[in-house]
Steps between C-alpha positions, in 0.01 A plus 500: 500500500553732789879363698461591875865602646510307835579706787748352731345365869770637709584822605905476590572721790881569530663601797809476370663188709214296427192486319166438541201420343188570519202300290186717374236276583165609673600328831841628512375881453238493737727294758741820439170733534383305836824521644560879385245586727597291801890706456317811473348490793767341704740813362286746561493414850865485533500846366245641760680375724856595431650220379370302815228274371507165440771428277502134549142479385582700224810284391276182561256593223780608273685190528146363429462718210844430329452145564136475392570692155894421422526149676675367802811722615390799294537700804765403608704579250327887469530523911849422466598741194260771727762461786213334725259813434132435517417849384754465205297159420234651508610798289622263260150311507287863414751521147497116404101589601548820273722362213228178471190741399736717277585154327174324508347695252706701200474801387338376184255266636391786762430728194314215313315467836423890524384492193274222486366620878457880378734652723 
């Protein structure tokens, strides 16, 4: 009989005050993906142009980002602990973005995958 150890389907993601979490399913990671994209583009322009691009736009698809992938007030809660910084969201975004690939797959399973791709 082979026992398969269940992995667990959240990823906790502490900020210390409060904690969030964030489910592994397909939709959730490539909501997180799809919206990745949108905030890198919308930061990159606020970089290019010193700090003056559109920071509203960029805080309006963060607070849909948090909301869409943590629930309802998500953002709220990490644009409040940021001290009302959209670029310290959105820093905080890229590591929860970061820490969620690290997690999704461990170290064993990756060398189990190597090894059965031929890497």
């Amino acid at each position: 009989m082979v026992v398969i150890n269940l992995r667990n389907k959240v990823i906790p993601i502490d900020f210390g005050e409060f904690q969030l979490e964030f489910s592994k399913s397909d939709e959730n990671i490539e909501k997180m993906q799809s919206f990745a994209q949108d905030l890198q583009l919308e930061a990159q322009k606020i970089v290019d142009e010193d700090g003056k691009g559109d920071v509203t736009k960029a805080r309006e698809i963060l607070k849909l980002a948090y909301n869409g992938i943590f629930g309802d007030g998500s953002f709220d809660k990490v644009y409040n602990l940021s001290g009302q910084s959209t670029v310290d969201c959105i820093n905080y975004f890229i590591e929860i973005m970061q820490g969620v690939e690290q997690e999704q797959i461990s170290k064993e399973s990756q060398e189990l995958l190597d090894r059965y791709l031929g890497k």
